[in-house]
C-alpha positions as CSV (number, residue, x, y, z in Angstrom):
1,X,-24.6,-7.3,-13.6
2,X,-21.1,-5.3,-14.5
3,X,-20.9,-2.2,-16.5
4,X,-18.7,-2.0,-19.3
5,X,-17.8,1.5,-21.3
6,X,-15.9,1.0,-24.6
7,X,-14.9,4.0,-26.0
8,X,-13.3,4.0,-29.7
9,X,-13.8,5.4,-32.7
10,X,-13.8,2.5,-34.9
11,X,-17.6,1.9,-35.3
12,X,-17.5,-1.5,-36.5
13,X,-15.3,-2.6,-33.8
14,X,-17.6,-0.6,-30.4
15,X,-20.7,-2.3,-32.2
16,X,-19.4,-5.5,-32.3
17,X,-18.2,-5.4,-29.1
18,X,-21.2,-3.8,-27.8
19,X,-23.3,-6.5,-29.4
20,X,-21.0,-9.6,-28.0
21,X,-20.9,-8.0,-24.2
22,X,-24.6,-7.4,-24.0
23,X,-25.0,-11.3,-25.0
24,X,-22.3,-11.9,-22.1
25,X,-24.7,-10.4,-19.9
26,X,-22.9,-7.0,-19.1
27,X,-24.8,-3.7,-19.4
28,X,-22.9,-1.3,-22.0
29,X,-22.6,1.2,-23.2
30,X,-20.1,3.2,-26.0
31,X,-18.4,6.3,-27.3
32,X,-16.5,7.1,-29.8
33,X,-14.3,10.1,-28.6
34,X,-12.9,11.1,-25.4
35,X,-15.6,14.3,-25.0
36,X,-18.1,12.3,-25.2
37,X,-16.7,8.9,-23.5
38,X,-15.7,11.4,-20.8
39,X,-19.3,12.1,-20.0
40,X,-20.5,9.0,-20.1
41,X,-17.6,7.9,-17.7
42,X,-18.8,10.7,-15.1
43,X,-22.3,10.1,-15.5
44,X,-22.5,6.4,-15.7
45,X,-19.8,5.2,-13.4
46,X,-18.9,2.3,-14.9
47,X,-17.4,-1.0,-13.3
48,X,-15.3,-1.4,-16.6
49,X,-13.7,0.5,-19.7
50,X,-12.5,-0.6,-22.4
51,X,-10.8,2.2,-23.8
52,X,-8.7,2.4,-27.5
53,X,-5.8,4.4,-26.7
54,X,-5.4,6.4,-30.0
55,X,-8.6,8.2,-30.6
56,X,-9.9,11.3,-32.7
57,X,-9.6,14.0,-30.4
58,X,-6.7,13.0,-28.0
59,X,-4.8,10.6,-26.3
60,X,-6.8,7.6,-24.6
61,X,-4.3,7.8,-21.9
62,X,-4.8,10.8,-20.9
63,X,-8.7,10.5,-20.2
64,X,-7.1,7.0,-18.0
65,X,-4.5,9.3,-16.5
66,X,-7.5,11.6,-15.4
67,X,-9.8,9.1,-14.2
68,X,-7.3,7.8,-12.0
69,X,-6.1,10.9,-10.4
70,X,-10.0,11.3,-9.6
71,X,-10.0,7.8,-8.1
72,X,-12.3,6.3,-10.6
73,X,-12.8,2.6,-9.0
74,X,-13.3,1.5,-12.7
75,X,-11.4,-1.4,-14.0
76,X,-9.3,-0.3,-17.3
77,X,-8.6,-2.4,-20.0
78,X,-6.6,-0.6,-23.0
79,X,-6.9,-1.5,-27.2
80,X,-4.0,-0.4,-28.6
81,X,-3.0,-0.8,-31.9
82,X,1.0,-1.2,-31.2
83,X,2.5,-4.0,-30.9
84,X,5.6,-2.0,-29.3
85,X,5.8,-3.2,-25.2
86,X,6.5,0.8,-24.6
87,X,2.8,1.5,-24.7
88,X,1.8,-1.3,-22.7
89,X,4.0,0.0,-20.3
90,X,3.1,3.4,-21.0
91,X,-0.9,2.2,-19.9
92,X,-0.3,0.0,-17.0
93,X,1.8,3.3,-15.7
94,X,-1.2,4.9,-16.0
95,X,-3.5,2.8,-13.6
96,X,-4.9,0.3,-16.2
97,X,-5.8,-2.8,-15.4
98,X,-5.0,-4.8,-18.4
99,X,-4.1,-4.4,-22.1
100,X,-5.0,-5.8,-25.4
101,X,-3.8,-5.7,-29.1
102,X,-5.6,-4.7,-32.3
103,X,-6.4,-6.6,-34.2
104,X,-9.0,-8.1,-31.4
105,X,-8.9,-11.6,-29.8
106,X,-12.5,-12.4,-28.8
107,X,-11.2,-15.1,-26.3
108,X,-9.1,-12.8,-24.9
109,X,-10.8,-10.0,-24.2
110,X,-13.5,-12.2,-22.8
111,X,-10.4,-13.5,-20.3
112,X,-9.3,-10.0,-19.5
113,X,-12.9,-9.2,-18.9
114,X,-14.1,-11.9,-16.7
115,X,-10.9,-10.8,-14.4
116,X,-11.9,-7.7,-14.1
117,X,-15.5,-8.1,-13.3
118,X,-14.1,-10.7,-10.8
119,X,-12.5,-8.2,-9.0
120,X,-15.5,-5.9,-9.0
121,X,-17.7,-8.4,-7.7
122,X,-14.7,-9.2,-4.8
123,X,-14.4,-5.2,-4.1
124,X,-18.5,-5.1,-3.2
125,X,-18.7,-7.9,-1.4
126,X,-15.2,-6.4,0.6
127,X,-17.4,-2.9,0.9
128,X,-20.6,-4.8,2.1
129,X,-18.3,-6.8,4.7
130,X,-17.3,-3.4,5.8
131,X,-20.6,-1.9,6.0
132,X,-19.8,-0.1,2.6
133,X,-17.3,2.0,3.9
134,X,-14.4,3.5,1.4
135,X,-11.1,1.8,1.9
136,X,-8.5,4.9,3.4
137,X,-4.6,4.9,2.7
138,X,-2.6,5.3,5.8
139,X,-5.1,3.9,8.5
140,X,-3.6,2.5,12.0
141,X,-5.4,-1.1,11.8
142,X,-6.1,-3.6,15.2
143,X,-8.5,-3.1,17.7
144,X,-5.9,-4.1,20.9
145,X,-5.7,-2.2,24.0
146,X,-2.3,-0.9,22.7
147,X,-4.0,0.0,19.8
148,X,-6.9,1.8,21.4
149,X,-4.2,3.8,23.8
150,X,-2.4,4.9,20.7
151,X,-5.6,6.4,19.1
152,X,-6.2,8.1,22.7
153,X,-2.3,9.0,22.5
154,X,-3.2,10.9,18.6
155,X,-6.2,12.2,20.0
156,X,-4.4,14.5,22.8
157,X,-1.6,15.2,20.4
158,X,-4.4,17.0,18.1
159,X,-5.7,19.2,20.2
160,X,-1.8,21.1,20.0
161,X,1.0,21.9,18.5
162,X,3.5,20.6,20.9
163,X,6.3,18.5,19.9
164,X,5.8,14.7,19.7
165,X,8.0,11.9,19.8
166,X,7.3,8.4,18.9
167,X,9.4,5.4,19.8
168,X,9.0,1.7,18.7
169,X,11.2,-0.6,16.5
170,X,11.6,-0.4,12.7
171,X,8.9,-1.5,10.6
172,X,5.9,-0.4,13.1
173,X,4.5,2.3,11.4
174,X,5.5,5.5,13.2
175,X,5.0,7.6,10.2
176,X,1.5,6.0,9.7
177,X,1.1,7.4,13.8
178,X,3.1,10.9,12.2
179,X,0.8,11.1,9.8
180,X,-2.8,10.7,11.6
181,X,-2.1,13.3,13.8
182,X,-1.1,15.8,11.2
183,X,-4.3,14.7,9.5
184,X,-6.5,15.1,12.8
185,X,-4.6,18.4,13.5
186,X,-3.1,20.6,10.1
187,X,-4.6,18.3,7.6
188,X,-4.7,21.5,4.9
189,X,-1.0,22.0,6.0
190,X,2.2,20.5,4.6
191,X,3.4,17.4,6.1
192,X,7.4,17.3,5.0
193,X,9.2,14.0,6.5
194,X,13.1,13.7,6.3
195,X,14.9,10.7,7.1
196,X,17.7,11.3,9.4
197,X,19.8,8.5,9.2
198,X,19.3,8.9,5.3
199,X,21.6,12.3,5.5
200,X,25.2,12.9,4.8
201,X,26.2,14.4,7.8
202,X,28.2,17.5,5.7
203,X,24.7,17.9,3.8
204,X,22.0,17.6,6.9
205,X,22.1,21.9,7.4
206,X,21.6,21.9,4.0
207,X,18.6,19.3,3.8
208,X,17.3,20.6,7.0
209,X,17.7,24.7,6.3
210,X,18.2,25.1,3.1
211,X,20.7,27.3,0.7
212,X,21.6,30.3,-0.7
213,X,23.0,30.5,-4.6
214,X,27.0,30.3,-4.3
215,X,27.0,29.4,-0.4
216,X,29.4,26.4,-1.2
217,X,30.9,24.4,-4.1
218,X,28.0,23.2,-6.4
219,X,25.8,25.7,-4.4
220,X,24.6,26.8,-8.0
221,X,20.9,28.1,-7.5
222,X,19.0,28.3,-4.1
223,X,17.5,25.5,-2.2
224,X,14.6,25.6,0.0
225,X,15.2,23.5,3.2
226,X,12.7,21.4,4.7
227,X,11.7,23.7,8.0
228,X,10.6,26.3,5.1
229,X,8.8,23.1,3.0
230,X,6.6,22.6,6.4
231,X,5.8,26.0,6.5
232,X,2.5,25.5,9.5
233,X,2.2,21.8,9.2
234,X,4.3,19.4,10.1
235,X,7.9,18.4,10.1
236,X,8.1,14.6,10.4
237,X,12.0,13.9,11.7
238,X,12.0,9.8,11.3
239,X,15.6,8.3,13.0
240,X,16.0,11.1,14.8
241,X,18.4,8.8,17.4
242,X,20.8,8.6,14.0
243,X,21.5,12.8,13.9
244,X,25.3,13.6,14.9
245,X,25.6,16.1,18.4
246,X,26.5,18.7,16.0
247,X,23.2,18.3,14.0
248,X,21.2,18.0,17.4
249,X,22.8,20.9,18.9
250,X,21.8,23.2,15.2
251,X,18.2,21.7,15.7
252,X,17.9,22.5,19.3
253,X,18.6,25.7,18.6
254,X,15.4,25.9,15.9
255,X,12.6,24.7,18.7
256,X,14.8,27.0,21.0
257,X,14.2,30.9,19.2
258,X,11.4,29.5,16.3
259,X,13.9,30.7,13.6
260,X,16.3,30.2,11.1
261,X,18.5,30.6,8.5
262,X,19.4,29.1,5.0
263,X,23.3,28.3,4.7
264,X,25.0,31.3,3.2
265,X,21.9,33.5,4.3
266,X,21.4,36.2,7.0
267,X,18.0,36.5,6.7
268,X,16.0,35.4,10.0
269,X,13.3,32.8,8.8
270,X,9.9,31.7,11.1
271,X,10.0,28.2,12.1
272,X,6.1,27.8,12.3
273,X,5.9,23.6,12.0
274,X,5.0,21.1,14.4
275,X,8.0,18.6,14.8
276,X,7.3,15.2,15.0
277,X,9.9,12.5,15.6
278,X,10.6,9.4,15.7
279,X,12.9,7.0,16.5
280,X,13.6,3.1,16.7
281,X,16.7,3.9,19.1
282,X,16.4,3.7,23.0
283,X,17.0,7.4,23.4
284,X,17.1,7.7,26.9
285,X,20.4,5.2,26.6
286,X,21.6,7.2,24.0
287,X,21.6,10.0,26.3
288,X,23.6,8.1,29.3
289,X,26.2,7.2,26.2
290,X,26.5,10.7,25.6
291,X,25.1,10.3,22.3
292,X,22.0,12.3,22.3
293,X,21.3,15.5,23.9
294,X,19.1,15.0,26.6
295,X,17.6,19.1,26.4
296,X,16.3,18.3,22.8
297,X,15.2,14.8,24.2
298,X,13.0,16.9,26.5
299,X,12.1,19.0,23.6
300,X,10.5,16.6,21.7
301,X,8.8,14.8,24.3
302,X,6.1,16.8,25.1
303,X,3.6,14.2,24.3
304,X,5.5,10.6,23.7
305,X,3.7,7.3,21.6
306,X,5.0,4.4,21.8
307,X,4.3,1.8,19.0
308,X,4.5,-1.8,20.5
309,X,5.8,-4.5,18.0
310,X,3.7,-6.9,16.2
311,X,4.4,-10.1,18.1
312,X,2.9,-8.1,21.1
313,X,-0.5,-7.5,19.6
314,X,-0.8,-11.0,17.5
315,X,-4.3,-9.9,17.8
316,X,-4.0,-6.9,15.4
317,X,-2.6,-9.3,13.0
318,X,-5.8,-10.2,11.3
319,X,-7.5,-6.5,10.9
320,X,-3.9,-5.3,9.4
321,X,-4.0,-8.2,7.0
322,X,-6.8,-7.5,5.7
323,X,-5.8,-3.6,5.6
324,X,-2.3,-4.7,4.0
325,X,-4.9,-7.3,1.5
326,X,-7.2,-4.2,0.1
327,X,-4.1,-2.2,-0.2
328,X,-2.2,-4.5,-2.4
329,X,-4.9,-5.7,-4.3
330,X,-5.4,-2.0,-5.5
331,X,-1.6,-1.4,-6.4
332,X,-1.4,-4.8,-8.0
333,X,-5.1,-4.9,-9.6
334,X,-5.5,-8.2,-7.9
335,X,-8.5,-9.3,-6.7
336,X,-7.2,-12.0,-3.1
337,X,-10.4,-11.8,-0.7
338,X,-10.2,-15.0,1.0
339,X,-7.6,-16.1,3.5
340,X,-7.8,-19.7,5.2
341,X,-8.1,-19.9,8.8
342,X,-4.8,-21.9,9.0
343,X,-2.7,-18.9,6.9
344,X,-4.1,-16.6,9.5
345,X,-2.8,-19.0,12.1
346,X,0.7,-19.2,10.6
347,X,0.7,-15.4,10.2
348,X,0.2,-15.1,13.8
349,X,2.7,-17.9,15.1
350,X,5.3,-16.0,13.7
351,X,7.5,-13.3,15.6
352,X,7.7,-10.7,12.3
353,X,11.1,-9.0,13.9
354,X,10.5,-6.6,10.8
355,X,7.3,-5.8,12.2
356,X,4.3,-4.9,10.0
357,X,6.7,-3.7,6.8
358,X,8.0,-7.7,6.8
359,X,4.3,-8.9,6.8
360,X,3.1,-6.2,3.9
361,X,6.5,-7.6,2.4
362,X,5.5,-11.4,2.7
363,X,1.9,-10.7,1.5
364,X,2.7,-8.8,-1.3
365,X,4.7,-11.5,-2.5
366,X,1.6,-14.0,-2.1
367,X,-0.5,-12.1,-3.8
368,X,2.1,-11.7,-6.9
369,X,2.1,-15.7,-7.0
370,X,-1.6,-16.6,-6.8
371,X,-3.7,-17.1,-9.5
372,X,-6.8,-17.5,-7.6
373,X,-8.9,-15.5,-5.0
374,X,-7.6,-17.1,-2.3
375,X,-4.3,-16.5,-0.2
376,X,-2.6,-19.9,0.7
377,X,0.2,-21.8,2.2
378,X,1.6,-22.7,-0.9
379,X,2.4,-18.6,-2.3
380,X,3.4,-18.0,1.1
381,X,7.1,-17.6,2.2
382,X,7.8,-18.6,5.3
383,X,8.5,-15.5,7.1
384,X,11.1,-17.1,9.5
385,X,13.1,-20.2,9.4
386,X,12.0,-22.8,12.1
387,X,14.5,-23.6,14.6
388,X,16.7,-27.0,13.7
389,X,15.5,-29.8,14.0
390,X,12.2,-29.0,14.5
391,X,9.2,-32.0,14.0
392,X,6.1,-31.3,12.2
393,X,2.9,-31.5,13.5
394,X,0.0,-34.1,12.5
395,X,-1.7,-30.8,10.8
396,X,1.5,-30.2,8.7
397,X,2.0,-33.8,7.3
398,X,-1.5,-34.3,6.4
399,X,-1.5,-31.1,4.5
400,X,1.8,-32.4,2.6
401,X,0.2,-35.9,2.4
402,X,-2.8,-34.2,0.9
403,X,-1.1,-31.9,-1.4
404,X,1.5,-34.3,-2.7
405,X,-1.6,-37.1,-3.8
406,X,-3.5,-33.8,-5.8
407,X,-0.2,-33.1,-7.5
408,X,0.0,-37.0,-8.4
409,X,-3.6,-37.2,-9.9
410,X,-3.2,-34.0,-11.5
411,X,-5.9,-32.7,-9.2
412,X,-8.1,-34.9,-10.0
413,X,-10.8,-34.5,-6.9
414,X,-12.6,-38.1,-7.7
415,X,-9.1,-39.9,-7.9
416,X,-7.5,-38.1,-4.7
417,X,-10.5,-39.3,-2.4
418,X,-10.4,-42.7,-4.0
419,X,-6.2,-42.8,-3.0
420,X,-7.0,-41.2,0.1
421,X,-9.8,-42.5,1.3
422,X,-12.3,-40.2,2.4
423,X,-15.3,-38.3,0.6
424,X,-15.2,-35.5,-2.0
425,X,-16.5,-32.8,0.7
426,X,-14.0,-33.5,3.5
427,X,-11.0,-33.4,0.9
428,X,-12.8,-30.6,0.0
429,X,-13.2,-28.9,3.5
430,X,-9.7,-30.0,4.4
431,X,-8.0,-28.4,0.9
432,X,-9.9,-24.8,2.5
433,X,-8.6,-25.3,6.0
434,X,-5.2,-26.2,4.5
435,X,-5.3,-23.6,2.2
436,X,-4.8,-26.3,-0.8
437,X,-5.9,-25.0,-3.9
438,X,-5.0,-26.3,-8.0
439,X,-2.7,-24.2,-9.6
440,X,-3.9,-22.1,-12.7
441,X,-4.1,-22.5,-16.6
């Protein structure tokens, strides 16, 4: 049974509700200010709110705005009495789940609600796969050996403050590899990442080391640089491969003395960060091109990581889906737990030459088309095109046959297996191996 906190002030509209929830089998319970809802919000931890956004002591928003930043896993559904799209804007902004409109819509409510309990009861049974664990931002999924050396690779960085740099192609999650050791080794420190191939080459010394008021045209107030923003943490240089000789040579020069100096200042400044760089460039060509320094090369590479790309470790492919899965279904308030065995297979046929950022990409648009719980063929782009020409398999056509006799009976189950030919529970099994499913209201 779900939990449902409404908190408004208008009593005849919390009883009501509270009356005609408790019939729909929820437990609930109600408020009618933010003080007191705020209580019952810490103490209860409930699976939903219902909250009215205009109440007597302050903005309902606010209390949402809270909640979220204190990663209440509490589904939000906000009553407000504007009809004005600017404050259902203004409350999806704020981490709510859905909104409705005074005056209230029984039906719809009880639509929005169902919804959201539907995604509570997907995020426990997603926790009780996972032995209950919390879902964490920024984890390095896949079990393969590459995998496995990488955590070894983070381990040994840890335990320093040397220099590290990280090669691998675009889209492999370098920074996510950045970012676990800064966690595993200055966690409480500053982790300041700057995009090399981002900067205008006249502005990198001031990106990099900062300004003084009046040190150049439009120079109007002082600028902190990032090697001051790390302070003891960590300096994350991504496309390091991308920085002009000049720029390398006025960096070298930093890991060189520890120091430096803001443009238009003479006042010596520690340089107490690790640097951590990556890059998607074969350096060590670079440097045979005369395009990259090979001293700061050996700078950097005090400890080296190497991310391998995705169509190397197809085996990772279904622990980062479902990584990729939890994480868009939280930013999107979705609620897609169940992924056919032959959309896995098609996810790991394919070569993803953008790596694990195409495959987030490509998910995130199935989950933005589906109306169900279930990811399938039919919300899926294909992430490549096949090459010309090519046949389908027997597995493809009977999937199209399939598909194109549901759409023709209006998916109709009795009248597909009478035009097909086979029993309701194989057209059944074959619409979940497929990944066949009817489209919504």
């Amino acid at each position: 049974m779900e939990s449902v906190l409404i908190i408004d002030d208008d009593d005849a509209i919390r009883r009501t509700l509270e009356l005609h929830l408790s019939e729909q089998r929820f437990e609930v319970y109600g408020a009618d200010n933010l003080v007191s809802g705020r209580a019952l919000w810490n103490e209860r931890e409930p699976d939903i709110v219902v909250l009215d956004l205009k109440l007597p002591d302050g903005d309902g928003t606010a209390l949402l705005q809270e909640q979220t930043a204190a990663q209440s896993p509490a589904m939000v559904v906000m009553i407000t009495g504007h009809q004005d799209m600017e404050y259902a804007i203004r409350a999806m902004k704020s981490g709510a789940f859905n909104y409705i409109h005074k005056p209230l819509d029984i039906d719809e409510l009880d639509a929005v609600l169902a919804k959201a309990a539907q995604q509570v009861r997907a995020r426990r049974r997603t926790q009780a796969i996972g032995g209950g664990e919390p879902w964490k931002p920024n984890r390095i999924a896949g079990s393969s050996r590459a995998i496995l050396e990488i955590h070894k690779q983070i381990g040994l960085a840890s335990k320093s403050r040397v220099s590290v740099l990280i090669s691998g192609e675009s889209g492999t999650g370098k920074e996510l590899v950045a970012r676990a050791i800064h966690q595993n080794s200055a966690a409480d420190e500053p982790f300041v990442a700057m995009n090399c191939s981002a900067i205008v080459p006249t502005l990198f010394e001031s990106e990099l080391f900062g300004h003084e008021r009046g040190s150049f045209t439009g120079a109007h107030q002082r600028k902190i640089g990032k090697l001051e923003l790390a302070g003891s943490g960590s300096l994350f240089l991504d496309e390091i491969g991308d920085l002009t000789t000049d720029a390398q040579s006025k960096l070298l020069r930093v890991l060189q003395e520890r120091t430096f100096e803001r443009v238009g200042g003479n006042m010596a400044i520690p340089f107490e960060a690790r640097v951590i760089a990556a890059s998607h460039r074969n350096l060590g060509e670079l440097i045979k091109e005369g395009r990259f320094r090979e001293d700061l090369f050996f700078r950097l590479k005090v400890v080296e990581i190497h991310v391998p790309p995705l169509r190397d470790r197809v085996e990772d492919i279904p622990a980062i889906t479902d990584y990729l899965l939890e994480k868009i279904n939280r930013e999107l308030h979705r609620s897609i737990t169940k992924i056919p065995e032959s959309v896995m297979r098609r996810l790991q046929r394919n070569d993803w030459p953008g790596n694990v950022r195409e495959l987030e990409n490509v998910l995130t648009q199935a989950v933005l088309h589906s109306t169900g719980d279930t990811l399938t063929l039919d919300f899926l782009r294909e992430p490549a095109e096949s090459p010309p020409g090519e046949l389908a398999t027997l597995a493809e056509m009977e999937k199209q046959h399939i598909a194109k006799v549901l759409r023709a009976v209006d998916w109709n189950l009795g009248n597909a297996c009478e035009v097909l030919g086979i029993s309701r529970p194989t057209l059944r099994k074959k619409m979940e191996d497929y990944g066949i499913s009817a489209p919504g209201p």
